[in-house]
C-alpha positions in Angstrom: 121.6 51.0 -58.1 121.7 54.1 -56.1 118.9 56.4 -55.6 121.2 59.0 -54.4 124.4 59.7 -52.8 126.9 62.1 -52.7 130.0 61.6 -55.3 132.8 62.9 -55.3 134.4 64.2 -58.3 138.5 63.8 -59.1 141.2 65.7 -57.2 143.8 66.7 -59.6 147.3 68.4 -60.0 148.7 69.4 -63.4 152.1 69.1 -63.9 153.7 66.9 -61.7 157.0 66.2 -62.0 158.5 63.2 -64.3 154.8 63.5 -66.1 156.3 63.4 -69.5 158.4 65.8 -71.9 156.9 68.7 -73.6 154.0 69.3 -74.8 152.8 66.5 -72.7 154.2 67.8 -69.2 151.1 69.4 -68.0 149.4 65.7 -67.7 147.0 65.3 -65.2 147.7 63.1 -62.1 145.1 61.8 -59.5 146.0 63.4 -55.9 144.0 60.5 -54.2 145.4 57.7 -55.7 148.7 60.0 -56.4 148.7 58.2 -60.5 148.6 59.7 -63.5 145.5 59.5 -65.9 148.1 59.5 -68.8 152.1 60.1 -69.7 153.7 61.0 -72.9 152.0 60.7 -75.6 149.0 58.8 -74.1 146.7 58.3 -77.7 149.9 56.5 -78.9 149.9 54.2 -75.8 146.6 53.6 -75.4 146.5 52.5 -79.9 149.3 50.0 -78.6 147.7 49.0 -75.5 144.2 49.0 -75.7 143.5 48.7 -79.5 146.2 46.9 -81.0 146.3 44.5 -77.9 142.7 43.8 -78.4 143.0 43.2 -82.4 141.3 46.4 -82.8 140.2 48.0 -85.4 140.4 44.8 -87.6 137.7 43.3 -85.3 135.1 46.1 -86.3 134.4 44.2 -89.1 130.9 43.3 -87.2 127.3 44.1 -86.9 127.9 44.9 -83.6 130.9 45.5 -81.2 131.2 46.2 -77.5 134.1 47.4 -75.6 134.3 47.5 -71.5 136.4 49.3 -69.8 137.6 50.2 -65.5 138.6 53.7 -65.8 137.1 55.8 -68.0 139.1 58.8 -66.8 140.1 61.4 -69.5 137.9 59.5 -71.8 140.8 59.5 -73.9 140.5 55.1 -74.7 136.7 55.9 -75.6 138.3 59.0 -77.7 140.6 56.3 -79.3 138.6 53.7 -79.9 135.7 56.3 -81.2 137.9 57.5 -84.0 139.2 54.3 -85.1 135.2 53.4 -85.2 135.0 56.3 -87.5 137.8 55.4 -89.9 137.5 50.9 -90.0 135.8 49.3 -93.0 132.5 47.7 -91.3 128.9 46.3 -92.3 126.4 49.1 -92.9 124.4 50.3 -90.3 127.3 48.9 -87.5 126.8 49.8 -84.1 130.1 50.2 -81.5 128.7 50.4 -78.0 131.4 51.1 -75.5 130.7 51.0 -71.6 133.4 52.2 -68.9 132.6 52.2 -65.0 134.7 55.7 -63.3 134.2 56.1 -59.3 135.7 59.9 -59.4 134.3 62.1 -62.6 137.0 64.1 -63.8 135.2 67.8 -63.8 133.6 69.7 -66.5 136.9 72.1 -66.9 139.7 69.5 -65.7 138.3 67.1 -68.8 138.7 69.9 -71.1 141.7 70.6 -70.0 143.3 67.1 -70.3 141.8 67.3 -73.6 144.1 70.3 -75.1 146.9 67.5 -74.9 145.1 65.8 -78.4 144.0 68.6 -80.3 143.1 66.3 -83.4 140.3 64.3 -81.1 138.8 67.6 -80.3 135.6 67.8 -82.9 134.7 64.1 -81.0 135.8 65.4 -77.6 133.8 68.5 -77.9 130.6 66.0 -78.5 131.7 64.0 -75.6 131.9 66.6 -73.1 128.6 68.2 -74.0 127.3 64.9 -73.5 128.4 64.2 -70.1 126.4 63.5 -67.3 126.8 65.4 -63.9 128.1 63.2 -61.3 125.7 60.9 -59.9 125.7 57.3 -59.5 124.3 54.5 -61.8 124.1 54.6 -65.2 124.2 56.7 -67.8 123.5 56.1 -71.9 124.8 58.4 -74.1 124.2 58.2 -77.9 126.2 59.5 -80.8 124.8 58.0 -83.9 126.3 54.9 -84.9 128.3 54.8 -81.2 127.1 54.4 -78.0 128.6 55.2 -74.5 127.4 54.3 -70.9 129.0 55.1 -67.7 128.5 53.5 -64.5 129.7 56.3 -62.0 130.2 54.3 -59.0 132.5 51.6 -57.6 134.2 49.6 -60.1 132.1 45.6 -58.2 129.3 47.5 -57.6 128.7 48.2 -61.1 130.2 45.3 -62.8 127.7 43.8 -60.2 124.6 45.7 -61.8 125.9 44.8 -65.0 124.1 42.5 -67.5 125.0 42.6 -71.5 128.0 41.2 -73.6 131.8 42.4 -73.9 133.5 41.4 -76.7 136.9 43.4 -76.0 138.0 44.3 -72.1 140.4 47.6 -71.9 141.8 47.5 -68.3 142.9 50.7 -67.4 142.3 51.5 -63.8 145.2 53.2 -61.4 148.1 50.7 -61.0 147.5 47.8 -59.0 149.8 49.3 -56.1 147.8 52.7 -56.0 145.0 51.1 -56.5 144.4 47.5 -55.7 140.5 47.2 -55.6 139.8 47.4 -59.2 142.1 44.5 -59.6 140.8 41.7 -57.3 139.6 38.5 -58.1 136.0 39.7 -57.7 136.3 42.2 -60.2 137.7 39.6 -62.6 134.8 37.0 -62.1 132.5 40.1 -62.8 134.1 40.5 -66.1 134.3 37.0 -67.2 130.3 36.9 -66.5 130.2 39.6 -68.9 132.3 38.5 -71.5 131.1 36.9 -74.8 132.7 33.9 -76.0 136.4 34.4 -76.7 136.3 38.1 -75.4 139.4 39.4 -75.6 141.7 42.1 -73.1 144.3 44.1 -72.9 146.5 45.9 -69.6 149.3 48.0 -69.2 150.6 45.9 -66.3 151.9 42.6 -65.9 151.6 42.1 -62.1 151.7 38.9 -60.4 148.0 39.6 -58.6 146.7 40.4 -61.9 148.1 37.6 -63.8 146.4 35.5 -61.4 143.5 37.4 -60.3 142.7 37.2 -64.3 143.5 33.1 -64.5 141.5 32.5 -61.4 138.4 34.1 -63.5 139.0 31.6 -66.7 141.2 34.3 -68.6 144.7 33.0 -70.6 147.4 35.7 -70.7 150.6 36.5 -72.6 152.7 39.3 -71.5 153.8 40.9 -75.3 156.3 44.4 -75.7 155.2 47.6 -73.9 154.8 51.2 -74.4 157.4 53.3 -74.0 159.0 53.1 -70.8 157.1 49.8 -69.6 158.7 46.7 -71.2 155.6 44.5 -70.7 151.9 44.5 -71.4 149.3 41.7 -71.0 146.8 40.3 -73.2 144.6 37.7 -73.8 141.4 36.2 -74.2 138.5 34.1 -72.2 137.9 31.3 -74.4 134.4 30.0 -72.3 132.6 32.6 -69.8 130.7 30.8 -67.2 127.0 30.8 -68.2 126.1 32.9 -64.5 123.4 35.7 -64.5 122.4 37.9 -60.8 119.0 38.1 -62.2 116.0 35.8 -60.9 115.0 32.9 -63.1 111.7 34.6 -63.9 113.5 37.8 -65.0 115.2 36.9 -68.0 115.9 39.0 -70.5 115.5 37.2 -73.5 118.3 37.1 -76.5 119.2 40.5 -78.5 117.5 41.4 -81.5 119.5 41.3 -84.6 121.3 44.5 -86.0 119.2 46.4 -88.2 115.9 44.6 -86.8 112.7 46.0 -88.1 110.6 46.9 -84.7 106.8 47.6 -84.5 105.9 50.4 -82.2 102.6 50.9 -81.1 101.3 54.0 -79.8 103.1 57.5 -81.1 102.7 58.9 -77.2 105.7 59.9 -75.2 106.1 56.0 -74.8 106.4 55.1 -78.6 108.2 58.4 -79.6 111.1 57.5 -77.3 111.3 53.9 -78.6 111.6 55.3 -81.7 114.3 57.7 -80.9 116.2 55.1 -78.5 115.7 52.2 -80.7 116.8 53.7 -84.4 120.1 55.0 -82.0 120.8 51.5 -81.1 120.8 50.1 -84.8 117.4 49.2 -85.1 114.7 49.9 -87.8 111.2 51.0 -85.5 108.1 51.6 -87.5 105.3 53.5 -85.6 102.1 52.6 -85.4 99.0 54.9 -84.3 95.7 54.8 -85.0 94.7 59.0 -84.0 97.6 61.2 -84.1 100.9 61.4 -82.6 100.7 63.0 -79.0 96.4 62.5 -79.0 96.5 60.6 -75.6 98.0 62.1 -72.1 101.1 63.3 -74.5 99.1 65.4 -76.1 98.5 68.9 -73.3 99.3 72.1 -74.1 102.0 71.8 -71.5 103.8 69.1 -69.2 106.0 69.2 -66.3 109.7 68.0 -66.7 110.8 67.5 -62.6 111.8 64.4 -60.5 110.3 62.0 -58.2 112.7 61.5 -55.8 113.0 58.2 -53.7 114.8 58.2 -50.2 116.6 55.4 -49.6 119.5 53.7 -52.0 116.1 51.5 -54.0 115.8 50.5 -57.5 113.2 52.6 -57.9 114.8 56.0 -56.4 117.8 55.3 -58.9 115.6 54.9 -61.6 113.8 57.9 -61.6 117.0 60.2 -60.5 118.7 58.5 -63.9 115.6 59.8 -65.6 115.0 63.1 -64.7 118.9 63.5 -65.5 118.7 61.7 -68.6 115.7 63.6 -70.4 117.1 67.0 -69.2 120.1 66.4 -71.4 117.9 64.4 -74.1 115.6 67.9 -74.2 118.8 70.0 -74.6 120.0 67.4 -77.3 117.0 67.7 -79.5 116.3 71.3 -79.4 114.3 73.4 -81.2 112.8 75.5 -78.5 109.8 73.2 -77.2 111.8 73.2 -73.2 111.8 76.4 -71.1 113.9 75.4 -68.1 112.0 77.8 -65.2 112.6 75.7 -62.9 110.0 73.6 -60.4 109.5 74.2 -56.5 108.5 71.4 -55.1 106.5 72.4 -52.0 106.8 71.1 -48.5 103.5 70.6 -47.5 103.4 69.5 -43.7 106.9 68.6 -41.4 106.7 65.1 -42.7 107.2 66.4 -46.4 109.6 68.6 -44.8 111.6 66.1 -43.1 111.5 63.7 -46.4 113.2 66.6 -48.6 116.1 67.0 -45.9 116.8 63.6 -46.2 116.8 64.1 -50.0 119.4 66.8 -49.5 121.2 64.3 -47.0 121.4 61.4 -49.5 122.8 63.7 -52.7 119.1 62.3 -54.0 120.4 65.0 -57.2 124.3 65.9 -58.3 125.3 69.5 -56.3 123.2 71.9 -58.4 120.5 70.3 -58.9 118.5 70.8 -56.3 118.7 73.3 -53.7 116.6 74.0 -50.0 113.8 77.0 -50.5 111.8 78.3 -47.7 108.8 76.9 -49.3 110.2 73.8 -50.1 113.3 71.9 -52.6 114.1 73.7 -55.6 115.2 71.6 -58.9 116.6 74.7 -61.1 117.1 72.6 -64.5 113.5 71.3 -64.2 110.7 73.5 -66.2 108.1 72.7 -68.5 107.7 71.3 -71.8 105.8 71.2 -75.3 104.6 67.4 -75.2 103.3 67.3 -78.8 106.7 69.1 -79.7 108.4 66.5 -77.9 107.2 63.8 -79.2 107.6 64.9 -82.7 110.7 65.7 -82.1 111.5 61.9 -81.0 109.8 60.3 -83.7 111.6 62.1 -85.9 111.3 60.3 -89.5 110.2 57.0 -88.0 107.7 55.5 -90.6 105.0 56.7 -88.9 101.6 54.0 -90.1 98.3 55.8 -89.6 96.1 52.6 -88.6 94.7 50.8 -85.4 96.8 47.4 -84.6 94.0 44.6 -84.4 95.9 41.5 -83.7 99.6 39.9 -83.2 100.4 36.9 -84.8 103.8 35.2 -84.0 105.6 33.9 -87.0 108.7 31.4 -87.9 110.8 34.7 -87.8 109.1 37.3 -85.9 105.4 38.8 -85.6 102.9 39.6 -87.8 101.3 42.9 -87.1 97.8 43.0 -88.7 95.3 46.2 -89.1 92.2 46.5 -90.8 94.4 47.7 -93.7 97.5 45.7 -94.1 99.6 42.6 -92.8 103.2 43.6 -92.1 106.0 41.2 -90.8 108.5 42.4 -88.0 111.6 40.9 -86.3 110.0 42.1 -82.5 106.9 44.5 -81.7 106.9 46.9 -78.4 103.4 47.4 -77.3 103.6 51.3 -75.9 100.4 52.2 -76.0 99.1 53.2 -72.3 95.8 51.3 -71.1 95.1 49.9 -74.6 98.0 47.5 -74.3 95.2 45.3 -72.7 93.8 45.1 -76.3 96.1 42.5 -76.8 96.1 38.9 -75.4 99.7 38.9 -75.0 99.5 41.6 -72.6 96.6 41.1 -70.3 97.8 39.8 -67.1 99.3 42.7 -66.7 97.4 44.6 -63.7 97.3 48.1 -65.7 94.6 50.6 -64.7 93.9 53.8 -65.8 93.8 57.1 -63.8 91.8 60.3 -65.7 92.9 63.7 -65.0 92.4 67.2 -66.6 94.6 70.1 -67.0 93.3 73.4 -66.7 95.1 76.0 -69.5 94.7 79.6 -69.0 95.9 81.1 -72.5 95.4 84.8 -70.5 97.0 84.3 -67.6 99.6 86.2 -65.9 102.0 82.9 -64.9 104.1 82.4 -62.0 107.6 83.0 -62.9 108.4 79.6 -61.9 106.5 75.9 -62.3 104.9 74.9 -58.7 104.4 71.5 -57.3 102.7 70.5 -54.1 100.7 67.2 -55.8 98.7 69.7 -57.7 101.0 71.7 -59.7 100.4 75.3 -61.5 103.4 76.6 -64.4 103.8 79.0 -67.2 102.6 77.3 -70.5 105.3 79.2 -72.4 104.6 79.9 -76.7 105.9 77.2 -78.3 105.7 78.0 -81.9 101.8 78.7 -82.5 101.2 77.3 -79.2 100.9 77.8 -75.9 101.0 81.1 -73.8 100.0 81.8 -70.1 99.4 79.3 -67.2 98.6 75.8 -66.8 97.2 73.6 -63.8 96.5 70.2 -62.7 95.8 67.7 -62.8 93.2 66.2 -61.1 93.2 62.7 -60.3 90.4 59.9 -60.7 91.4 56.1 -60.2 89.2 53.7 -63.0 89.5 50.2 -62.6 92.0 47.5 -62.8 91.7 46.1 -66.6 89.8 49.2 -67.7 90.2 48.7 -71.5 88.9 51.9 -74.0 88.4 54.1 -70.8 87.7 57.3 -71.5 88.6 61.1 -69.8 85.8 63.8 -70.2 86.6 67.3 -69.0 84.0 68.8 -66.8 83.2 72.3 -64.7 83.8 70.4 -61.4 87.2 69.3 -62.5 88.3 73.1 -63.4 87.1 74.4 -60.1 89.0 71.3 -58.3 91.7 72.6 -59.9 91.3 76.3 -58.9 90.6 75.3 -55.3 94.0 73.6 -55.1 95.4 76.7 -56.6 94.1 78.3 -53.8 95.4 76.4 -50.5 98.9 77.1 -52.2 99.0 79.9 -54.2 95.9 81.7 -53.2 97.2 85.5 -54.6 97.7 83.2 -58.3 94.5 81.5 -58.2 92.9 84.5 -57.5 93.4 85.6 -61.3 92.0 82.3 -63.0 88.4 82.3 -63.8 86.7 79.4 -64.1 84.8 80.3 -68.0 88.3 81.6 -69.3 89.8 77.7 -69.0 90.4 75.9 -72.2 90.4 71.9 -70.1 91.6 68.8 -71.6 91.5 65.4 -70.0 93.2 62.3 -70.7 93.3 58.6 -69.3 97.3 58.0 -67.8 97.9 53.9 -67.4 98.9 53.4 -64.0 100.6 50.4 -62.6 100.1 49.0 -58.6 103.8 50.1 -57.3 104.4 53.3 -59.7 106.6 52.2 -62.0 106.8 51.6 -65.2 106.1 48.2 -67.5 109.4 47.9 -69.6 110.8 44.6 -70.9 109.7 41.2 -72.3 106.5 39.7 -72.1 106.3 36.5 -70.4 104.7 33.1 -71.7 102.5 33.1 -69.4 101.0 29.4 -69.7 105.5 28.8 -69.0 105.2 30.8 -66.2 102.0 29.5 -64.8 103.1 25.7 -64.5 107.3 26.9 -63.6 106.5 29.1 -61.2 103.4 27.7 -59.1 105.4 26.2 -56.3 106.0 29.7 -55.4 102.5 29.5 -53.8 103.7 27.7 -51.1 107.1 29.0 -50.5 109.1 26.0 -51.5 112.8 26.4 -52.6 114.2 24.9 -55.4 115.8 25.2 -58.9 113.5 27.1 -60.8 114.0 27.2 -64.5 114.7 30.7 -66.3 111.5 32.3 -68.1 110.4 31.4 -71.2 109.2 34.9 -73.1 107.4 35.6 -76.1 110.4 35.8 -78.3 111.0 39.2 -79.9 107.7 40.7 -77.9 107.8 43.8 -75.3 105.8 46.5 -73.8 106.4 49.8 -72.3 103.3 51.1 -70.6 102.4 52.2 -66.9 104.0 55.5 -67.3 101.5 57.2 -65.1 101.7 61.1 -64.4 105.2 60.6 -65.0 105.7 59.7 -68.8 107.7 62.8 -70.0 110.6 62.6 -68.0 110.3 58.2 -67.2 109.5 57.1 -70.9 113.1 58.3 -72.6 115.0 56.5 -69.9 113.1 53.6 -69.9 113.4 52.9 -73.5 116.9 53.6 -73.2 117.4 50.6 -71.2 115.0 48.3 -73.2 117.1 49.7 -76.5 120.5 48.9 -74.9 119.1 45.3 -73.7 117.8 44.5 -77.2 121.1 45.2 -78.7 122.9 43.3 -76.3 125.0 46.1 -74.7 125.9 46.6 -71.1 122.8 47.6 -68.9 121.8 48.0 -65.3 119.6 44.6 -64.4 118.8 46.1 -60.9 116.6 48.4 -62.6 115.0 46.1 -65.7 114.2 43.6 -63.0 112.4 46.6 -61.0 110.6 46.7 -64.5 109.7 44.0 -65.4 106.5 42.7 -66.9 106.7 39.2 -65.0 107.2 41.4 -61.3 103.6 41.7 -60.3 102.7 38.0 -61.4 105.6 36.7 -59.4 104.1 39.2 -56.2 100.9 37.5 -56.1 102.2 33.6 -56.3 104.8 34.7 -53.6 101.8 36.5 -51.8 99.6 33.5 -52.0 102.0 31.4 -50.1 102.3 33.7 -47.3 98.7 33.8 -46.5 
């Protein structure tokens, strides 16, 4: 969890002395912990180490594997491992996930130079470094088709700590346990064995006496077997029964993983479905779409959007999970392409001292990695923000997602899965995500959740000369750039007009008095811009955004509510006890309550919900901040306290 702070990235020296023989004497070694990152020939050690100490590649032979790693360094064990994915016989559609924790981020050029040392890795290291996220703390999910990546950037506990998911194979590969003794301690041991699967195995370089122990003390047996090179002795070994622990609250649960190659119902084809779809099929799964308009026909669907953070101060679930976001689709809009981003940049305003004093402590707290945001005059500065083609984004998501052109009436749980039934067909699935905005409430399973909708309208100005960069100040005013046969001149917004709690079907009219709101804000902040728009020459849209009581998005399981109901009640009156974990609607989720801030919250979001559905390595600080069960847990809690 970390809604900001400033990271640090590696100090290095190249070339110190006793680093190896030719070609391999330019390795790279850490000047804080005064260690190498490698020696020699260091794919060769770390096939010995790492993947033949861990039985790897034979154990690929699975629908799904996942390797955890301290130290991801180089990248060069992720390089390894990658390539031996590439080459082992496995079942179709196999998925490797592979998730490392690093507290100092090699830079940009130092990674590509470590990477001239393997010259055959380079087409897969080339993808990996493009890939990369700036350094910022929490965690990041990378995809690259059948392989998956996340990083924690952060302290080794901390993130282990955050962690929730399965490890079938541990490489151990921080500094040596003299240089660096932390990411060897008993602690981080226990974290590991919470994390492991059932007869997860490891391997280590080192043979240590405070390892050996550290890694019995945490259930792990050990057998020191031949070395690499110059070191005699490696470890490896297995944990034969992980202690059934979980951080999370009872009612939080997670549910079990969905099968590999699980066919998933998606309903709604807005920014919320489309990214399911994207995140979902990259995780091994098989989503179908459902929508009963057109892709992009709700609050997806204006000529323009604005792609910039929210920022949180203060280290909060919520201020890590919108910084992960922002960062997240940034790259995700670079990854797909095809020209529907125009990075302008966005100026966020300061509007009064006390916004003025929030943004310093923004810039204080490293609320953004160095470059990302920077103090203006007029206010904070994000230069890789800019503005978007929503219906080109969401396309682009969907990609060739079966997409099914009818209006879900009903979910029926079944023996294996759910039964999704139109007005046209009946179609089984092995789990359904409900992601369509305010109209989840159409569906029993999904009303106790307190979703209300908000209308607002965007004014587009196809004529207009545009600022040269987006403006933010709650209104906001941006070029609408041509994408394809779209777009062209200004856009501004959005108004803002709360409906009800529970408002199911509510509907958004554009109106003259919403276009002139919108000119008038114009006016307090950019009076010599809004002094070009006229009201007639407007082309409005409005749309209904679903809204949630704190802000944040719906993402994860649905409850059983009747289970939680009866489990939870003695909540009410604050007692303390042994409360039983959640029962949920097995293979049944949501992601709604995007708000105004769908476009750059939805891909993240259904990044984690993929990754928790497969079973991979996840940040539960962040799901729990999400979760469906949070607001019905609140009020119990709340009762008692009146």
């Amino acid at each position: 969890m970390s809604g900001g702070k400033h990271m640090d990235e590696a100090a290095i020296e190249w070339g110190a002395p006793g680093d190896g023989d030719a070609p391999f004497f330019l390795a790279p070694r850490s000047i804080g912990f005064d260690d190498v990152y490698f020696s020699g020939d260091g794919a060769a050690e770390t096939r010995h180490i790492f993947l033949a100490g861990n039985g790897l590649p034979a154990r690929f032979d699975a629908p799904r594997f996942s390797i955890g790693e301290l130290g991801f360094g180089t990248g060069l064990n992720f390089l390894c491992a990658w390539a031996a994915w590439n080459k082992a016989e496995k079942p179709e559609g196999a998925r490797l996930s592979f998730f490392s924790v690093e507290a100092f981020p090699l830079s940009a050029g130092d990674m590509a130079r470590a990477h001239e040392a393997w010259p055959d890795f380079e087409p897969l290291a080339a993808r990996m470094r493009e890939q990369l996220p700036p350094p910022h703390p929490g965690f990041h999910h990378i995809a690259f088709g059948d392989v998956s990546l996340t990083l924690y950037y952060g302290d080794a506990l901390a993130g282990l700590s955050q962690t929730q998911g399965g490890v079938d194979a541990w490489f151990l590969d921080g500094f040596s346990p003299a240089k660096n003794p932390a990411m060897w301690s008993e602690d981080i041991f226990k974290e590991l064995a919470r994390l492991s699967k059932r007869q997860a195995s490891f391997a280590t370089f080192t043979v240590a006496g405070g390892v050996r122990r550290a890694l019995e003390a945490a259930g792990f047996d050990w057998e020191k077997r031949p070395g690499f090179g110059r070191k005699k002795q490696m470890l490896a070994g297995r944990i034969t029964a992980p202690p059934d622990e979980t951080k999370r609250a009872p009612w939080f649960t997670e549910g079990a993983p969905l099968k590999s190659g699980a066919r998933i119902a998606v309903i709604g084809a807005g920014i919320a479905g489309a990214s399911l779809a994207h995140a979902l099929k990259a995780a091994g799964f098989n989503p179908s779409v459902y929508e009963a308009l057109a892709p992009a026909s709700g609050a997806s669907g204006n000529p323009a959007g604005l792609v910039m953070p929210r920022l949180d101060v203060g280290d909060t679930p919520a201020g890590a999970f919108h910084a992960l976001s922002y960062l997240h689709t940034v790259k995700l809009l670079k990854e797909v392409g095809g020209g529907i981003f125009e990075p302008c940049g966005v100026l966020l305003h300061a509007v009064g001292e006390k916004e003025r004093a929030r943004q310093e402590k923004l810039l204080a707290q490293g609320a953004l990695p160095e470059g990302w945001m920077a103090r203006r005059e007029e206010g904070l500065f994000f230069p890789q923000g800019g503005v978007v083609d929503p219906p080109g984004f969401v396309a682009a998501l969907l990609g060739d997602a079966p997409l099914i052109a009818e209006r879900v009436r009903r979910l029926m749980q079944t023996e294996n899965g759910w039964r999704v039934i139109t007005d046209e067909s009946r179609e089984e699935f092995d789990g359904v995500v409900i992601a369509n905005g305010l109209d989840a409430l159409r569906f029993a399973e999904a009303r106790t959740l307190p979703l209300g909708g908000s209308a607002g309208q965007v004014d587009w100005f196809p004529d207009a000369a545009p600022p040269a960069n987006a403006h933010a100040f709650g209104p906001y005013a941006a070029p609408c750039p041509k994408f394809g046969e779209r777009g062209g001149g200004a856009i501004i917004g959005a108004t803002y007009a709360p409906a009800a709690i529970g408002a199911i079907g509510a509907k958004a009219r554009f109106t003259k008095e919403a276009t002139g709101s919108n000119i008038a804000a114009m006016a307090r902040a950019l009076p010599d811009f809004a002094s070009t728009l006229a009201a007639d020459a407007s082309r409005p849209r409005a749309s209904v955004r679903c809204t949630t009581p704190d802000r944040l998005p719906v993402c994860g399981p649905l409850p059983d509510w009747g289970f939680y109901g009866g489990a939870y009640d003695d909540l009410r009156t604050g007692k303390r006890k042994n409360y039983p974990p959640g029962e949920l609607r097995p293979g049944l989720f949501v992601l709604t309550g995007l708000g105004s801030r769908g476009l750059v919250t939805a891909p993240y979001a259904a990044a984690l919900l993929a990754a928790a559905l497969s079973g991979a390595p996840v940040d539960s600080t962040i799901l729990q901040a999400l979760h469906p069960a949070r607001f019905f847990i609140r009020d119990l809690k709340r009762a008692g306290a009146r």
